[in-house]
C-alpha positions in Angstrom: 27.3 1.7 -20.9 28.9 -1.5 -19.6 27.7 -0.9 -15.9 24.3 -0.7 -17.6 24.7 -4.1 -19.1 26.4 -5.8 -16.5 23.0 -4.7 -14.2 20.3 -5.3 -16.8 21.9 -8.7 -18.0 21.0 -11.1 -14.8 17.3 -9.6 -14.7 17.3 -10.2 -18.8 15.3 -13.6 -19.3 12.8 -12.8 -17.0 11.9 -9.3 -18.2 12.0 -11.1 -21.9 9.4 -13.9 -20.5 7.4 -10.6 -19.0 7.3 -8.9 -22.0 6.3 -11.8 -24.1 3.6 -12.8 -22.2 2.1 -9.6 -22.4 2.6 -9.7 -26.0 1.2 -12.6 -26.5 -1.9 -11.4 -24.6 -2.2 -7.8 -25.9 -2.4 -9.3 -29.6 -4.8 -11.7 -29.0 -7.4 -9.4 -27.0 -7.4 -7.4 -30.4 -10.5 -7.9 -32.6 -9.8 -9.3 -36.2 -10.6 -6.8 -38.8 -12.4 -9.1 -41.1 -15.6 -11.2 -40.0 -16.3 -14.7 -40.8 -18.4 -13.6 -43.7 -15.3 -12.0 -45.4 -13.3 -15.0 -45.2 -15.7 -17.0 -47.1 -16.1 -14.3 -50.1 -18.4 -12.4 -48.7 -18.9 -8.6 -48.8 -16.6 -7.3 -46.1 -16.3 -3.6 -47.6 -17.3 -1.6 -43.9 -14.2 -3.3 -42.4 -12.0 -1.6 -44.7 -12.9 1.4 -42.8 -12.7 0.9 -39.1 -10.8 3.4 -37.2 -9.4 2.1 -33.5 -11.4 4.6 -30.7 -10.9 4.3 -26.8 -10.2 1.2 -25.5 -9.1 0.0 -28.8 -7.2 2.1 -29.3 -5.2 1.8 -25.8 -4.7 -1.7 -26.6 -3.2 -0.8 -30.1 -0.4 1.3 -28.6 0.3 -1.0 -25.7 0.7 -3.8 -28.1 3.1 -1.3 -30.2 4.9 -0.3 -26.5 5.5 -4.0 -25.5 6.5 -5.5 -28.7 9.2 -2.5 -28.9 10.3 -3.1 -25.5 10.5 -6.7 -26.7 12.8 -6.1 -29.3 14.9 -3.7 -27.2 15.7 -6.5 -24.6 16.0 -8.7 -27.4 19.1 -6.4 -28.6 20.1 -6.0 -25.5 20.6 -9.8 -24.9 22.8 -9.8 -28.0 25.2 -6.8 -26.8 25.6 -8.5 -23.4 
C-alpha cells in the first residue's frame, strides 16, 4: 500500500486539476431539467418526467465516473 502512495503522490495535483476540469465540463454540458418557463411559475409538469437516453445518458455516468474519481484522489491526497 505504501509503494502505491509513494508512486501516485508526485502525479497527485495534476491528475486532481485533470479530473476537475472534466468535472467542471461534464456538469455544465448537461441540460437543466427545468425551462425558463418553470422558473417563473410556469407549468413545468413534462420535466418531471424526463428520462436520460443515449448521449445523455453517457454524459450522466461520465459525470458520476469523474466526480468519484475526484473524490478518490481527493482521499488519496489525505492518506499520503
Amino acid at each position: 500500500m505504501e509503494f502505491l502512495i509513494g508512486v501516485v503522490t508526485p502525479i497527485l495535483p495534476q491528475v486532481q486539476v485533470v479530473l476537475s476540469i472534466l468535472l467542471i465540463a461534464a456538469i455544465l454540458l448537461q441540460q437543466r431539467g427545468s425551462s425558463l418557463g418553470g422558473a417563473f411559475g410556469g407549468d413545468n409538469f413534462s420535466a418531471a418526467f424526463h428520462k436520460r437516453r443515449g448521449g445523455e445518458m453517457f454524459l450522466f455516468r461520465f459525470t458520476l465516473i469523474i466526480a468519484v474519481l475526484f473524490v478518490l484522489s481527493a482521499l488519496l491526497n489525505l492518506v499520503g
